[in-house]
Kinemage of the C-alpha trace (Angstrom):
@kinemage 1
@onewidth
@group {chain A} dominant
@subgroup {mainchain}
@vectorlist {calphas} color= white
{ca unk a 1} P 60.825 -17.298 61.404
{ca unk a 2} L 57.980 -15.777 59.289
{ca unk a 3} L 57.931 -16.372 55.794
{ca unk a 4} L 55.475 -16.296 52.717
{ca unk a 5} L 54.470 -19.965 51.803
{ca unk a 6} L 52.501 -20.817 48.753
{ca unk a 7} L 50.644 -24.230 49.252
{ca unk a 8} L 48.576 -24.365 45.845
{ca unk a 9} L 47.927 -22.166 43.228
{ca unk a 10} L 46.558 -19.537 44.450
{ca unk a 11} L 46.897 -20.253 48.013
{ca unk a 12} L 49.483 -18.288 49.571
{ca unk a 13} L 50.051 -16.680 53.040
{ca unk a 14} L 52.718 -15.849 55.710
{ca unk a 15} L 53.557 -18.730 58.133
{ca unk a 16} L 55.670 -19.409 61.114
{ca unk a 17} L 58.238 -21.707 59.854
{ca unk a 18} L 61.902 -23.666 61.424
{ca unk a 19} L 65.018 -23.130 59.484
{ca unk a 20} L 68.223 -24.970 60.263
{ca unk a 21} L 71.943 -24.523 60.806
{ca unk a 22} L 73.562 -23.634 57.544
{ca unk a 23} L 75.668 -27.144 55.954
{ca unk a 24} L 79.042 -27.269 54.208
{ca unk a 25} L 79.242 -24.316 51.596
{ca unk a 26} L 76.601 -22.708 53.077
{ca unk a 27} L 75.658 -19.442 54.746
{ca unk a 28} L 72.709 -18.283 57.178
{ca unk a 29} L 71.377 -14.904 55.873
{ca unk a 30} L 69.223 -12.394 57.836
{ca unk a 31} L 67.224 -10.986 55.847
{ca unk a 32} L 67.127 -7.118 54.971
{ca unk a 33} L 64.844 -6.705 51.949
{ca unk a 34} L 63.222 -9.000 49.512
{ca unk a 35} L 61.900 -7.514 46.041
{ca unk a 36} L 58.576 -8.065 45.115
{ca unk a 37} L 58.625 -9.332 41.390
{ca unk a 38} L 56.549 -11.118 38.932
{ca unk a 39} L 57.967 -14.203 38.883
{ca unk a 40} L 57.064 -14.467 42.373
{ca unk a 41} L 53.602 -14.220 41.312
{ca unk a 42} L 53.698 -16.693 38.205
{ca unk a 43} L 54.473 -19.212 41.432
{ca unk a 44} L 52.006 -18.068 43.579
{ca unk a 45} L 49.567 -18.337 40.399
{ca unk a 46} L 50.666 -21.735 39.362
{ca unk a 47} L 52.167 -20.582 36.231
{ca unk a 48} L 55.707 -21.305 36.955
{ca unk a 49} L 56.211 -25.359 37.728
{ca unk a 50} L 57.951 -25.187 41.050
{ca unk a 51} L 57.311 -28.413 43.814
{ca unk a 52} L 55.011 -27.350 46.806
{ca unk a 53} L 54.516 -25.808 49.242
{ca unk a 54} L 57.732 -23.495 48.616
{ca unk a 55} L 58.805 -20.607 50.131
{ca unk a 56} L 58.894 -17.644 47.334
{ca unk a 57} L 61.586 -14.599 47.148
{ca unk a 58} L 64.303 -14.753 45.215
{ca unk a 59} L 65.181 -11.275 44.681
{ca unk a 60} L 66.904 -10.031 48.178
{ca unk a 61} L 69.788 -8.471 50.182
{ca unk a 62} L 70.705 -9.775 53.864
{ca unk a 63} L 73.587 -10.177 56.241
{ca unk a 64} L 75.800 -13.182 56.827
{ca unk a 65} L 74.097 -14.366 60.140
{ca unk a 66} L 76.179 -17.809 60.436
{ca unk a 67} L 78.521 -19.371 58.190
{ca unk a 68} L 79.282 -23.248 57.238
{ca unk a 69} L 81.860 -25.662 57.233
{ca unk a 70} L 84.262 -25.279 54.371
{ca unk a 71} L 83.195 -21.686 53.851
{ca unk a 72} L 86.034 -18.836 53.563
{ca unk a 73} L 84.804 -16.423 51.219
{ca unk a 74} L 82.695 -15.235 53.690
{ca unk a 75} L 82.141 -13.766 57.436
{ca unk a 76} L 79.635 -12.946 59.840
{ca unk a 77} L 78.220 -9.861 59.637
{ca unk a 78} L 79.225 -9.484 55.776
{ca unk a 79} L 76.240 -7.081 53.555
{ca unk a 80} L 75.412 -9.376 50.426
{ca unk a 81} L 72.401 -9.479 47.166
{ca unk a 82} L 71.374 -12.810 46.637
{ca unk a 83} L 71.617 -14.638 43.513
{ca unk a 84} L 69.368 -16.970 42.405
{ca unk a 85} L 71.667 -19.039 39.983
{ca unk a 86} L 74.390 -20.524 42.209
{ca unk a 87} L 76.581 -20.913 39.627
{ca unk a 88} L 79.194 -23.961 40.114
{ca unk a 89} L 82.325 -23.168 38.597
{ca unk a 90} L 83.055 -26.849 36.856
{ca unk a 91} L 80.352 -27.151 33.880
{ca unk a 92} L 81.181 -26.685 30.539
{ca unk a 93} L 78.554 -23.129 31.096
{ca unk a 94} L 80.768 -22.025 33.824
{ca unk a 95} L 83.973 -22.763 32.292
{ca unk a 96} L 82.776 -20.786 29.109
{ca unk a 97} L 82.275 -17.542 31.217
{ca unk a 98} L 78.311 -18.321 31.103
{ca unk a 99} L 77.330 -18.826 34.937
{ca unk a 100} L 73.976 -17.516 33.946
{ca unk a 101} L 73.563 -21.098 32.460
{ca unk a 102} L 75.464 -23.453 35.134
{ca unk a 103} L 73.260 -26.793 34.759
{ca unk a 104} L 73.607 -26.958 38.945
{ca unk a 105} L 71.777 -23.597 38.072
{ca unk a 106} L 68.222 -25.714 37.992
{ca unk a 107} L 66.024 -25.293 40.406
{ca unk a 108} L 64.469 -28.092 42.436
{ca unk a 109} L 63.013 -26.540 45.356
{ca unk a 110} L 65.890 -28.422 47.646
{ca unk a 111} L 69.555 -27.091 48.565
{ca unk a 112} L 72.093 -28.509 46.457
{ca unk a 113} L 72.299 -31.539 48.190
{ca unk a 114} L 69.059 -32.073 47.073
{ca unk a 115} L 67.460 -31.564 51.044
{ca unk a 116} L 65.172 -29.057 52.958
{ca unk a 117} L 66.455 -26.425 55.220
{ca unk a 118} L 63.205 -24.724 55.974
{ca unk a 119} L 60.413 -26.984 58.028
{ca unk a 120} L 57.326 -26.554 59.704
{ca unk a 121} L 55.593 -29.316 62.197
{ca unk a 122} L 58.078 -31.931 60.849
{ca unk a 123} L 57.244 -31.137 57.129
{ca unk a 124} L 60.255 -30.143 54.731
{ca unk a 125} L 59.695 -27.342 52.678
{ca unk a 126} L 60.924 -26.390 49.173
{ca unk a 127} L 62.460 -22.576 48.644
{ca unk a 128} L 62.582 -20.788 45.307
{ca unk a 129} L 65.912 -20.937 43.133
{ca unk a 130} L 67.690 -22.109 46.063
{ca unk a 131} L 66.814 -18.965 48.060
{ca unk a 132} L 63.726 -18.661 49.306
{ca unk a 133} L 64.534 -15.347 50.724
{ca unk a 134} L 60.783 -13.896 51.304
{ca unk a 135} L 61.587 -14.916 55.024
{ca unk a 136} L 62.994 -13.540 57.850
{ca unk a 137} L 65.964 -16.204 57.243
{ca unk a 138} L 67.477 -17.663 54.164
{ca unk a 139} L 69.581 -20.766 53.826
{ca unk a 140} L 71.495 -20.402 50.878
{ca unk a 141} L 74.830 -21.952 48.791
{ca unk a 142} L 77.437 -19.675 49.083
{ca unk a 143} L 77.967 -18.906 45.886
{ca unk a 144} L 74.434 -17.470 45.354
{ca unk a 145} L 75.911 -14.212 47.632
{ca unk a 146} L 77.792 -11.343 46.673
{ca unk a 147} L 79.142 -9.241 49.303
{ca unk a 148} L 78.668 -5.502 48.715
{ca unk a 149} L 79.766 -2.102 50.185
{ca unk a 150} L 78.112 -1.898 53.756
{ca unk a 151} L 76.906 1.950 52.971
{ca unk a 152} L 74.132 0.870 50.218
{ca unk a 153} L 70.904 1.049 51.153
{ca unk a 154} L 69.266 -2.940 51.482
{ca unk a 155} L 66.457 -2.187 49.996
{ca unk a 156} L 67.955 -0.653 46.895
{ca unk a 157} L 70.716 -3.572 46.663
{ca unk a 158} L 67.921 -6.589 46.587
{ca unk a 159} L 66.909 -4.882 43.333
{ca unk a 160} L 70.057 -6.325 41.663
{ca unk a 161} L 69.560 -9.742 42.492
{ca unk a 162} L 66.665 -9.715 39.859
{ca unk a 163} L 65.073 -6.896 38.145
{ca unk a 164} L 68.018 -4.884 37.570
{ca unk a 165} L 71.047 -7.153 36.720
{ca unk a 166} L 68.002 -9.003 34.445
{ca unk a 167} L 66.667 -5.783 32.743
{ca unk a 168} L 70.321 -3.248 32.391
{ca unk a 169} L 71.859 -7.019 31.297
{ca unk a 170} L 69.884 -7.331 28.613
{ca unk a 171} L 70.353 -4.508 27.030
{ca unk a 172} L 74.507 -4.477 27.570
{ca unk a 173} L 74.819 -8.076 27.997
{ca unk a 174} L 72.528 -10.070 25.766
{ca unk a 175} L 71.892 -7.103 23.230
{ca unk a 176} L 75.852 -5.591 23.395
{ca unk a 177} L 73.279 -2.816 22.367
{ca unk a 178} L 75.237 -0.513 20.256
{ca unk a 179} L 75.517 3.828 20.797
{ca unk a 180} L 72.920 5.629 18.900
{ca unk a 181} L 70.494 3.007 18.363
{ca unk a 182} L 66.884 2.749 18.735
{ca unk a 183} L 65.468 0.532 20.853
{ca unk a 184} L 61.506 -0.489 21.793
{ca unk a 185} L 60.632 -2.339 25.260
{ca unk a 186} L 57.224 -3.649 26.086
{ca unk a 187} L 56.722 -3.915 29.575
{ca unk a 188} L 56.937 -1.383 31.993
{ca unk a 189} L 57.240 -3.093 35.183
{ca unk a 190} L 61.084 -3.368 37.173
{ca unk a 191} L 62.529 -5.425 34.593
{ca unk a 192} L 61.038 -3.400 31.844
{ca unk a 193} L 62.070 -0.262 33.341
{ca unk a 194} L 65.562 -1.552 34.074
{ca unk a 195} L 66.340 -2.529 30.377
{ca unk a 196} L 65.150 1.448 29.780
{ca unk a 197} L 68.372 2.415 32.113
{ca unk a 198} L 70.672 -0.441 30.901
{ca unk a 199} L 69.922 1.220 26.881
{ca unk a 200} L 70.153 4.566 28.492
{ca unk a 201} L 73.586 3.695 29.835
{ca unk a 202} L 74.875 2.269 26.501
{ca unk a 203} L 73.912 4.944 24.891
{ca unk a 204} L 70.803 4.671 22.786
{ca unk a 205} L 69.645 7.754 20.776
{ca unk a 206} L 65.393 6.545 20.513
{ca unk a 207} L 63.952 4.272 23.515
{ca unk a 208} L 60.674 3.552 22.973
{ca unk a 209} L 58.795 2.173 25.690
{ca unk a 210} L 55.247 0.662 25.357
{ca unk a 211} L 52.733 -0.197 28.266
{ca unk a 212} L 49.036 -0.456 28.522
{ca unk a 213} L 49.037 2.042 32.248
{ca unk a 214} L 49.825 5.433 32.238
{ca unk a 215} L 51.796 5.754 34.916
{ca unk a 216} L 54.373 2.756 34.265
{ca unk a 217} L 55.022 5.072 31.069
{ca unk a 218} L 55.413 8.271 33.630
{ca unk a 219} L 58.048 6.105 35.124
{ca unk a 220} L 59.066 5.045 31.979
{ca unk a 221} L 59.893 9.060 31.264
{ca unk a 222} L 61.705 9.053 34.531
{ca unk a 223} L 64.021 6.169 33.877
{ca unk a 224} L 65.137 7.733 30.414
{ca unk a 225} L 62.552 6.149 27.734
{ca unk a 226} L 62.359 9.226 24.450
{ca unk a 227} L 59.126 7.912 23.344
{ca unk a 228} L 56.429 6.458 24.883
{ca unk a 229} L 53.185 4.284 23.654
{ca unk a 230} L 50.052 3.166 25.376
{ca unk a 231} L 48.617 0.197 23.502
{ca unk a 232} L 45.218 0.757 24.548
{ca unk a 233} L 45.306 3.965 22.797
{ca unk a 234} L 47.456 3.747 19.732
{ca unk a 235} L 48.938 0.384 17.805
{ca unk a 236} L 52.081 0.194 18.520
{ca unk a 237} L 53.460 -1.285 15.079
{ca unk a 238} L 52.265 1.877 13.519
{ca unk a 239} L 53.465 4.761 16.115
{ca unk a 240} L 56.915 2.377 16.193
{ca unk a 241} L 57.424 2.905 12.361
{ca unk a 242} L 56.544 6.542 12.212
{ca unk a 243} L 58.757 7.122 14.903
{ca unk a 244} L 61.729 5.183 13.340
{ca unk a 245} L 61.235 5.311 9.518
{ca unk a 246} L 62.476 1.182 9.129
{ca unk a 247} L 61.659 -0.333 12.255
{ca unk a 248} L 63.604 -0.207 15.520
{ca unk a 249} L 67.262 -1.600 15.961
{ca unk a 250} L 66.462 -3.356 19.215
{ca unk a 251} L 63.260 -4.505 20.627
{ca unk a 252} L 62.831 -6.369 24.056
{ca unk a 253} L 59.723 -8.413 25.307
{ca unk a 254} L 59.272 -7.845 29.159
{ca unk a 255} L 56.368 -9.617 29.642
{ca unk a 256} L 56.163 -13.031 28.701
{ca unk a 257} L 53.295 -12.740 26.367
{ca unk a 258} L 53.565 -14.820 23.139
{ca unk a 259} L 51.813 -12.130 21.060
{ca unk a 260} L 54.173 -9.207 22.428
{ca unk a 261} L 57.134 -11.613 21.245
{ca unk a 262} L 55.591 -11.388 17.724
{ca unk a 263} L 54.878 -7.980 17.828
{ca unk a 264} L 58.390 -7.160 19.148
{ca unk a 265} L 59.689 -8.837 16.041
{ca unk a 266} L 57.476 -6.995 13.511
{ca unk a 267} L 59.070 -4.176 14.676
{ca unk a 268} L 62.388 -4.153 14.363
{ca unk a 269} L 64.210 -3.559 11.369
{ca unk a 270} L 65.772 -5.551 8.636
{ca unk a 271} L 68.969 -7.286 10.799
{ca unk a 272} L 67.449 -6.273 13.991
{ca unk a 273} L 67.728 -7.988 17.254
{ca unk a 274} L 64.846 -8.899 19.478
{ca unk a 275} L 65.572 -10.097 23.307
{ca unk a 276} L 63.045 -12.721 25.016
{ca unk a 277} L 63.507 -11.166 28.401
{ca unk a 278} L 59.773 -11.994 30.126
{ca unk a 279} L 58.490 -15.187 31.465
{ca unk a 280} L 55.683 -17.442 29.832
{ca unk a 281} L 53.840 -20.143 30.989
{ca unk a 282} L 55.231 -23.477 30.901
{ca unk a 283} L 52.416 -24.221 28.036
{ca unk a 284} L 52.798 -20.862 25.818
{ca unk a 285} L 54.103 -21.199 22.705
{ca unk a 286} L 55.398 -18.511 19.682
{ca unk a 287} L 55.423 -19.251 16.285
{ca unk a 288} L 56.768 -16.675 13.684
{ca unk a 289} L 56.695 -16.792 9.857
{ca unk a 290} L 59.353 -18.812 8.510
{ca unk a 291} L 60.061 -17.495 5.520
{ca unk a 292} L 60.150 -13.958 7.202
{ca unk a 293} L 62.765 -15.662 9.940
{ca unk a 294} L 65.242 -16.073 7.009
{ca unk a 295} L 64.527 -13.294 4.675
{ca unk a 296} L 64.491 -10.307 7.420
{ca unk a 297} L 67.765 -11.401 9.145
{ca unk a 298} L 66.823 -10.700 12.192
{ca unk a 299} L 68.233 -12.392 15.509
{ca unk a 300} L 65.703 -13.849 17.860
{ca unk a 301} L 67.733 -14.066 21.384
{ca unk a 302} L 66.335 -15.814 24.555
{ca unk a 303} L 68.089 -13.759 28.152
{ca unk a 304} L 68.060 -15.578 31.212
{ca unk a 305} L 69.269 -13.449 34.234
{ca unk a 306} L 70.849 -10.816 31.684
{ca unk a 307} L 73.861 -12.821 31.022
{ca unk a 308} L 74.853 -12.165 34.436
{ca unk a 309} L 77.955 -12.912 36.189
{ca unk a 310} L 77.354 -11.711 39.752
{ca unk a 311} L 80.674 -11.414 41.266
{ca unk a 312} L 81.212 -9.336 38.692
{ca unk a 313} L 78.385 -7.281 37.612
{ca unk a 314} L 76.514 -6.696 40.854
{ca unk a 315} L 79.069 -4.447 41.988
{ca unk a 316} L 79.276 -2.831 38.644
{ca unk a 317} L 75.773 -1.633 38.766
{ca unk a 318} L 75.906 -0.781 42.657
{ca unk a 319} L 79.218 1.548 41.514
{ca unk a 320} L 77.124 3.185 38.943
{ca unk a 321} L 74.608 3.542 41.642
{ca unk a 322} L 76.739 5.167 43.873
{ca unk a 323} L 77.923 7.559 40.853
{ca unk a 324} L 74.542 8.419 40.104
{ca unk a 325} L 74.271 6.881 36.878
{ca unk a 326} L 72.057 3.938 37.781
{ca unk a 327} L 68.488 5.300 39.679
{ca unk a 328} L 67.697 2.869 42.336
{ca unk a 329} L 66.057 4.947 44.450
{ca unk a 330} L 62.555 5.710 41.886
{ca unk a 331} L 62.897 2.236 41.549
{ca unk a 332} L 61.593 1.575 45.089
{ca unk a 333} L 58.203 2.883 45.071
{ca unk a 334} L 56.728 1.557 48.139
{ca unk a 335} L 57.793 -0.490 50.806
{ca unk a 336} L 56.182 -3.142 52.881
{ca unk a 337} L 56.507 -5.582 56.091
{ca unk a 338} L 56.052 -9.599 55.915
{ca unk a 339} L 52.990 -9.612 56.957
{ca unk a 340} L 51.745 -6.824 54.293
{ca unk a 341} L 52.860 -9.422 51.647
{ca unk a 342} L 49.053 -10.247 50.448
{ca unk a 343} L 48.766 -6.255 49.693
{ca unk a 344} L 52.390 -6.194 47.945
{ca unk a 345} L 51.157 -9.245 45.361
{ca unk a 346} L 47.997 -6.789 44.747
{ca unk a 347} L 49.522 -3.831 44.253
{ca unk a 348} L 51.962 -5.732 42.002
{ca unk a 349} L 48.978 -6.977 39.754
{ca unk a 350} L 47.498 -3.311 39.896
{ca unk a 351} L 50.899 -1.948 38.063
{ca unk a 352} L 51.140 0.049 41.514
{ca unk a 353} L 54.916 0.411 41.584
{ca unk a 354} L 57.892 0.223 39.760
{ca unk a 355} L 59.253 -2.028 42.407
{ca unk a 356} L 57.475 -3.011 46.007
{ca unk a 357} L 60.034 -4.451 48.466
{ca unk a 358} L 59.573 -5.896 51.772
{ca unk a 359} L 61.966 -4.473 54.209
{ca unk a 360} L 62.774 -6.524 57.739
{ca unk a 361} L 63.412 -4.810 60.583
């Protein structure tokens, strides 16, 4: 099977690779479609600490190819999104309706058994989050699948695997945003965008959305944001104030920059509630005023995943979908083959799309 393979920072490319049979618990996806996102790219760059050479994807929508022992939830020829937390069922996360932060959750670059199912020349290879699904194949624990309707669109369903359940559950999930708020979100790429529906859906009067391109803030207009703020024209703190009078009730960083995570908390109100959505490097660090931290009030929340429960709330979104209240199809900008991976990563890095997804045939 072809598959993108990242060797060294930096040093990625698509290579002809061996996958086995799925084990016990297991299932044999073909792939469909496979999101392009950033956190893709903070492996390919070295910023995220996963072992090499691994096979990236972890956003992605397939059908059961093969199943393995032990495995009933499931048939052949079943439609399912990927999830990239495969979320146990016995830890004390699990058993307190968290799955989001199942400690079997952790990724190692192995299968849960802690070996390879993807080689090449004798050579085990690691796979993102236990998926590794930017491949023709995917190997993956069963309960990192969710089967879906059979009439949605692949390419559209891969989206919720990551950039939608992460963005539209932090607003409902991690936020339990609240109708007629105001709400500010830096970042306009899919996750960014997606928290911009999930605020729309609960019902936010003011959505504020802040980016330094002008056309992620066109999108931004598209997916529902009131208000939007390009930081290389105007400072945000200021335009966020006049446009609020106190300071916003929500804010959410989509970036994973340390100084947006500051900023995001400067601008909410007294009592306010920022959400740490975006992904830093393993060596970034935030610091905030402490005397501020107590005196303001405000919540500082981390969101993994947007509190997700998959079973659950993959559906969820693909019924809204299908209603028309959830916009899938803007999300998809552009779509790609395998082997136009290298120009996905660069239009991801040029702010080219809202989402780029590599479709199989």
């Amino acid at each position: 099977m072809k598959a993108v393979v990242v060797r060294a920072a930096g040093d990625y490319a698509v290579e002809e690779l061996t996958i086995d049979p799925p084990k016990e618990g297991e299932l044999k996806i073909r792939m469909k479609a496979a999101g392009i996102c950033h956190t893709d790219l903070s492996l390919i760059d070295g910023r995220l600490p996963l072992p090499l050479p691994c096979v990236v994807g972890h956003e992605g929508a397939g059908v059961v190819e093969e199943v393995g022992e032990g495995v009933t939830r499931f048939a052949v020829g079943d439609h399912v999104v990927l999830s990239y937390i495969p979320a146990c069922g016995h830890c004390n996360s699990c058993h307190n309706h968290r799955p989001h932060l199942c400690s079997s959750g952790q990724p190692t670059g192995k299968m849960l058994d802690n070996t390879a199912r993807v080689h090449r020349d004798g050579e085990d290879l690691n796979v993102m989050q236990f998926l590794g699904c930017m491949a023709e194949y995917a190997v993956i624990p069963q309960t990192s699948a969710v089967r879906i309707d059979k009439d949605i669109p692949f390419d559209r369903a891969a989206l919720v695997g990551c950039a939608v359940m992460t963005g539209v559950g932090a607003a409902i999930n991690t936020a339990k945003l609240e109708p007629g708020s105001s709400v500010v979100v830096f970042g306009c790429g899919g996750i960014g965008l997606s928290i911009i529906q999930g605020a729309r859906l609960a019902g936010a009067n003011q959505i504020i959305a802040i980016d330094l391109a002008d056309n992620k803030l066109e999108m931004a207009r598209n997916f529902g944001a009131t208000h939007t703020i390009n930081s290389t024209e105007d400072s945000p703190p200021e335009k966020i104030l006049e446009l609020t009078g106190e300071g916003a009730d929500y804010a959410f960083e989509a970036v994973g920059v340390p100084a947006l995570m500051q900023q995001a908390h400067q601008v909410i109100r007294r009592g306010g509630t920022v959400v740490i959505v975006g992904i830093s490097a393993l060596t970034d660090e935030v610091s905030f005023n402490a005397l501020n931290l107590a005196m303001s009030a405000k919540t500082i929340k981390g969101c993994i995943y947007g509190d997700a429960n998959p079973p659950v709330d993959f559906p969820r979104l693909l019924d809204l979908y299908k209603a028309g209240k959830l916009n899938l199809d803007d999300m998809v900008t552009r779509t790609y083959s395998i082997d136009e991976s290298p120009q996905a990563f660069e239009d991801l890095k040029n702010n080219a799309n809202a989402r780029g997804v590599i479709v199989f045939p």
